[in-house]
Steps between C-alpha positions, in 0.01 A plus 500: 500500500647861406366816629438726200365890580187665330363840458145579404302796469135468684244709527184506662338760798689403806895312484240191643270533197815496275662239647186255492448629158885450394531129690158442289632595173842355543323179593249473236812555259777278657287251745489465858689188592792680607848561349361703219796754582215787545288734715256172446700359808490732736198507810547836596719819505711770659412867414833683432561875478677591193784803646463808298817476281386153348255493217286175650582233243863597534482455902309168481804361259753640717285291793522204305889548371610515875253233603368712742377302846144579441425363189811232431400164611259237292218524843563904507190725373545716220582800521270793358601887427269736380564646165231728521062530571412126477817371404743303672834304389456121601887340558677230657629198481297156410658142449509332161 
């Protein structure tokens, strides 16, 4: 099994509504057995402020390129930055 990161933009009302919506999509697209390597894997989420001087997409790679604690093991949630009104980044890590 190899750990292989993902980043997907999700939308929806609230970062719960987008995640739901995002774990849906990526689900109905790539299954939900597991080990799809997606946002279909994960159960749940950690809401991450993006720091001014990062445009979001650019901080959630920069999360994922350092394998930041939060988001870097196959059990961790997914992290989620907002890009902007009803639209979060959806990253992490999922096992293939």
């Amino acid at each position: 099994m190899t750990l292989k990161p993902f980043i997907q933009l999700v939308t929806g009302e609230s970062p719960e509504r987008a995640f739901d919506i995002g774990t849906h999509a990526a689900r109905l697209a790539f299954g939900n057995g597991g080990f799809t390597g997606t946002l279909a894997d994960k159960g749940d989420f950690v809401l991450i402020r993006c720091p001014k001087h990062y445009e979001p997409r650019a901080y959630a790679e920069s999360l994922i390129d350092s394998a930041d604690e939060r988001i870097a093991e196959m059990w961790s949630p997914a992290g989620l930055i907002q890009q902007g009104p009803g639209a979060w980044w959806a990253f992490g890590f999922s096992a293939v």
